[in-house]
N, C-alpha and C positions, 0 to 999 in steps of 0.2 A: 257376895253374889253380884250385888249391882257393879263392883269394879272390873269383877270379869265379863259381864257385859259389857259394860263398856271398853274393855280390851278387845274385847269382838269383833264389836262393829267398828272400831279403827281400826282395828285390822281388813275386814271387808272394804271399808270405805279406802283403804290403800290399795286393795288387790285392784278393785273395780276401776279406781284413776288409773293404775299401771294399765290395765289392760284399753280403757279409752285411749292411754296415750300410743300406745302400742298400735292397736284400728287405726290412729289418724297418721300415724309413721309409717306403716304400710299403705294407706290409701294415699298420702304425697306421692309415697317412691313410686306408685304405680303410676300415679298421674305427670311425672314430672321421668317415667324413663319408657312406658309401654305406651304413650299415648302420646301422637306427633299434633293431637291439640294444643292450640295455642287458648293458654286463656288470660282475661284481661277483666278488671272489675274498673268501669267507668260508671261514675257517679251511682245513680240507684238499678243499673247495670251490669248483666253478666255477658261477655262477650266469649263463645268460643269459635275459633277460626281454625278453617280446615276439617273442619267434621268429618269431611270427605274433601276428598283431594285429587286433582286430576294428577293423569302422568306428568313426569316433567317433559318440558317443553323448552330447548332453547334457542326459541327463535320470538322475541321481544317485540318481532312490527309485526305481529298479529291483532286481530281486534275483539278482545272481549266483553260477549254482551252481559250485562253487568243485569241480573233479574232481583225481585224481591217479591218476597210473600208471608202470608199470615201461614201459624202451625195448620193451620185447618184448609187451606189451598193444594198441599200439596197431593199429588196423584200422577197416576201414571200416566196422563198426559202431556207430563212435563218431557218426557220423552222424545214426545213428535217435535217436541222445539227446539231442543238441542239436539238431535238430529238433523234438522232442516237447518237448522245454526252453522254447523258442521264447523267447531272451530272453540277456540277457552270460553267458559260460562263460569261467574260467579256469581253463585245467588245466596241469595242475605234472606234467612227465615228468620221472623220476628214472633215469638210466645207470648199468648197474653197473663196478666196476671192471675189468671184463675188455673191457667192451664196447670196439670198436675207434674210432680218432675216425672211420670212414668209414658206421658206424651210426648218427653224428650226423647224418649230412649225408640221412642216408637216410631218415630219420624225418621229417626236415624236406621230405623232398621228398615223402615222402606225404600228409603234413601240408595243402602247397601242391597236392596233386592233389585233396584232400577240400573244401578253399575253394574251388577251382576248380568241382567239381562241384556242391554245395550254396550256392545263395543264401542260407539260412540261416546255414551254418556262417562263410560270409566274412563275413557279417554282424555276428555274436555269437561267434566264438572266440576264444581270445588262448590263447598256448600259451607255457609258460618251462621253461627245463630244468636241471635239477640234474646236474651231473658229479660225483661221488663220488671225484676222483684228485689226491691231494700234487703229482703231479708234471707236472698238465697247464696249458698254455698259452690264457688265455682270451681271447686274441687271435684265436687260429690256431682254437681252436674257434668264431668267433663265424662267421668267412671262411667253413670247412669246413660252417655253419648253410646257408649260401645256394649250395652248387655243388651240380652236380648230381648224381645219385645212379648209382654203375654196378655196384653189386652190389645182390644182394636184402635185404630188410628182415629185420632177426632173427626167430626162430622161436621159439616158444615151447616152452622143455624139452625141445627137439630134443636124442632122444639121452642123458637124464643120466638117471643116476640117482633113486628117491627119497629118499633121503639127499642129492644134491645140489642137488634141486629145494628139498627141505626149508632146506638151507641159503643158495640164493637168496632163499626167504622171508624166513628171519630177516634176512639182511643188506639187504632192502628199507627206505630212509630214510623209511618212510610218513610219518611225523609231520612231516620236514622237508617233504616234497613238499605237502602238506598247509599247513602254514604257510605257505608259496613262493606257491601257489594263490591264498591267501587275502590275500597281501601287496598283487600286484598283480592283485585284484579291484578294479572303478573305480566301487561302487555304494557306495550306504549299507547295504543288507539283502544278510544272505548266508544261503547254505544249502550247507553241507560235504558232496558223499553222496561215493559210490563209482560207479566204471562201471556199466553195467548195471541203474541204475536209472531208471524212467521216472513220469513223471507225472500224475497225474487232468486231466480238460482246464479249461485256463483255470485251472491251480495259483498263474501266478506271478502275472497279474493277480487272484486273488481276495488270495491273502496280500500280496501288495503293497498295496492298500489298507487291509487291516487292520494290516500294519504302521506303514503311516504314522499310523494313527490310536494303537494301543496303544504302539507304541514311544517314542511324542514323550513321552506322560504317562509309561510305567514303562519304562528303557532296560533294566532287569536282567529283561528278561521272556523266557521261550525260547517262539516262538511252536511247537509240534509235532503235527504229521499221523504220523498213522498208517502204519505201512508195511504191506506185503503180499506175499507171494511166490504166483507162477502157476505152473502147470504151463507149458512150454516151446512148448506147442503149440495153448496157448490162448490164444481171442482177447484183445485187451487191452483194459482195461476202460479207460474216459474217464468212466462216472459212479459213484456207489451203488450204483444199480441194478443196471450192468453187473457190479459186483465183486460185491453180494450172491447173484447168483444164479451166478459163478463159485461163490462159496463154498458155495453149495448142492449144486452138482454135482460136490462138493472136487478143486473144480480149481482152488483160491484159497485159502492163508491165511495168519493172522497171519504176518508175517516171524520166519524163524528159530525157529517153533512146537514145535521140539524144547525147546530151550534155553528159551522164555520171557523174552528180554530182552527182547522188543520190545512185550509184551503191556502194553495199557491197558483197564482196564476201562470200562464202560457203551458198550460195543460196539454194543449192542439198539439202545440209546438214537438214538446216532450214526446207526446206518442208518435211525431213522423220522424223526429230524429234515427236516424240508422244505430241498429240494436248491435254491441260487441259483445262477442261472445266472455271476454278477457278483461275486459277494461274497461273505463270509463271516463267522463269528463266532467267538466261545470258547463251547467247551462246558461246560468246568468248568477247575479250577486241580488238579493232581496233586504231592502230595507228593512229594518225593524222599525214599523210606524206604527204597531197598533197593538195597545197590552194585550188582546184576547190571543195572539198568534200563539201557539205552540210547539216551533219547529222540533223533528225528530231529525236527532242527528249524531255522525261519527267526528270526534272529536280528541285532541291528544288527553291524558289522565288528570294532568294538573289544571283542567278546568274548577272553575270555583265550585262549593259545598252545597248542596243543596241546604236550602235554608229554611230549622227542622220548628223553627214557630207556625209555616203553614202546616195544618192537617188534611186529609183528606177528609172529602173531593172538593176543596176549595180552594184551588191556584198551588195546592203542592208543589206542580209540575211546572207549572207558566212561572214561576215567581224565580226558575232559574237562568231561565232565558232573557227576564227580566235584568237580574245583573251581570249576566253575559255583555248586553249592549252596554250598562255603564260601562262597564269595565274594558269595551273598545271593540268586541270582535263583529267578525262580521259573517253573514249566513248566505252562505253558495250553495244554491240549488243544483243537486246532480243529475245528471241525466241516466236513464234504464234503470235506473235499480229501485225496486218502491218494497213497504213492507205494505201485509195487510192485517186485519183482525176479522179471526172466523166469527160469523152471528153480529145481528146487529141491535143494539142496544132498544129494548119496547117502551111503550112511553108509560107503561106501570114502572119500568124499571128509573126512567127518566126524572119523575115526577116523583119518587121513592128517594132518589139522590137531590133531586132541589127540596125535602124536604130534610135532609139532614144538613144540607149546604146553610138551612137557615138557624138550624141548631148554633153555626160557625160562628155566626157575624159577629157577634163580641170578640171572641177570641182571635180572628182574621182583623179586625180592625185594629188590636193592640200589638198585633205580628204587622202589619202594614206601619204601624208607628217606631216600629222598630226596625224594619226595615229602611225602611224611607232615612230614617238620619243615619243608619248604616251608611249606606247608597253617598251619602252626600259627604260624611267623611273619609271614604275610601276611594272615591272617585269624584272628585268637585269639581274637575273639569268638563263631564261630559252629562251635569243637571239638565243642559237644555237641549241632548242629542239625542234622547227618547224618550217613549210617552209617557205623559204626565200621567202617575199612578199615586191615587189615591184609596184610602179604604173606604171613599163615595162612590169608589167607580163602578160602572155595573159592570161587575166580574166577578 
């Protein structure tokens, strides 16, 4: 008796493995012939590219603005921005490790309800996603990319803490999501921002043509517009004019005008220069003299990587601009074209962020020492051509 049990369950235990192998032979072929996902497992790592995919496009001196965000940012206001973009947009969503793989699938399908809605966005979107988990399968997540979605979309900080919100911040992979972005952008000219920022009109055709002109002669050039921050409730400016007399009525200005990174001077200047409808020029060339700068700018693809030791909101962004100057280029202010960001940052929201910035300091001080001899074997000629950056520096 006991040996015909035992012929049993080998038998069961063969059917069962037939049939696993069978599910994982058919979920390859699905994924490697029904799905124009691209997937890639880098280090602890799941990469899929193309989630969504814009049309094709061939015409290469276009400039794509390259966006990134957490699974829990996305909404349909991503909409008004590549709209206002009017042009390729790749953007790089980044999953946290708790997120469920059913959040994947659900992003994806709102994703496919925003192209659906907008000719624009089906037009110009391309959307890849970063999984942050050792232990997941990027097969099963690629399947899980394209079904359909039966729960609601994540919520943002539903419920946590701020000490856990804080610490969702720090564990955000910006710089990788950022690089991801940037990888499979399909233009020659790119531009890096952040959500929520919009454009002057006719930004990407005037700097597109000036790209093409200044970049062929100087590749190491950062072309940079101005940014701006609006009050939430005010109209959005499309010319000069429009922003001048927001700022008049300060319900417009500099970006981030607390802090002063974003500040360029000959402002005056800028606003009486004669406005083209078509085109655009250099205003002047701006020293890189001072680590807090952090010019916004359009620039060719094969600029250096953003460098993924800093975390947010601790010199993420500035720490690229930083080896931009080693590495030789130089940053020309343009004239007419500015971006700006709707709402302006409160000082609950302010004082929220300098307290997660000090959560950083250890870990930004051993990214600074890793940078810094980066910095000096990759570039030894140009240690004493910009600011001396420390991880004592206040920044």
């Amino acid at each position: 008796m006991l040996r015909y049990c035992f012929y049993f369950l080998s038998f069961l235990t063969i059917v069962c493995v037939y049939f696993i192998f069978i599910q994982e032979s058919i979920d390859n072929e699905k994924t490697s012939t029904i799905l124009p996902i691209q997937r890639q497992k880098l280090d602890s790592s799941c990469i899929l590219a193309n989630v969504i995919k814009k049309k094709e496009d061939n015409n290469p001196d276009r400039i794509t603005l390259v966006l990134h965000a957490s699974s829990d940012r996305i909404n349909e206001e991503i909409v008004e921005q590549i709209e206002n973009w009017n042009a390729p947009v790749s953007l790089a969503i980044a999953f946290y490790e708790k997120d469920t793989i059913e959040t994947i699938g659900c992003v994806s399908s709102l994703l496919r309800d925003l192209k659906n809605q907008s000719l624009k966005v089906d037009e110009f979107l391309s959307v890849h996603f970063l999984i942050e988990n050792a232990n997941i399968d990027c097969n099963r997540l690629a399947l899980k990319a394209i079904e359909p979605c039966f729960q609601s979309n994540p919520s943002k900080n539903e419920n946590l803490t701020a000490f856990e919100i804080s610490t969702k911040l720090i564990k955000y992979p910006i710089n990788k999501a950022r690089n991801l972005g940037r990888q499979y952008s399909s233009t020659k000219f790119i531009l890096v921002a952040d959500l929520g920022h919009y454009f002057s009109q006719n930004f990407e055709k005037k700097m597109r043509t000036l790209a093409n002109s200044v970049l062929e002669k100087s590749p190491k050039t950062a072309l940079v517009y101005r940014i701006f921050e609006t009050e939430t409730n005010a109209t959005q400016p499309k010319t000069k004019m429009d922003l001048k007399n927001l700022m008049e009525l300060n319900e417009a200005f500099e970006f981030h005008h607390t802090f002063n990174d974003h500040s360029i001077q000959n402002l005056t200047e800028w606003f009486e220069t004669p406005e083209s409808p078509d085109s655009t020029s250099i205003q002047f060339f701006k020293e890189y003299n001072s680590a807090k700068w952090e010019p916004q700018f359009v620039s060719l693809k094969n600029i250096p990587l953003f460098d993924t030791g800093f975390r947010y909101p601790r010199r993420d962004n500035t720490v690229l601009r930083w080896e931009m100057c080693r590495a030789g280029y130089k940053f020309a202010i343009i004239n007419d074209v500015f971006a700006f960001h709707k709402g302006l940052k409160s000082y609950t929201e302010m004082n929220f962020l300098n307290r997660v910035r000090r959560r950083l300091i250890k870990s930004t001080e051993e990214a600074f020492g890793r940078f810094s001899e980066r910095m000096d074997l990759q570039y030894p000629k140009t240690r004493n051509k910009c600011p001396l950056i420390t991880a004592k520096s206040n920044i």
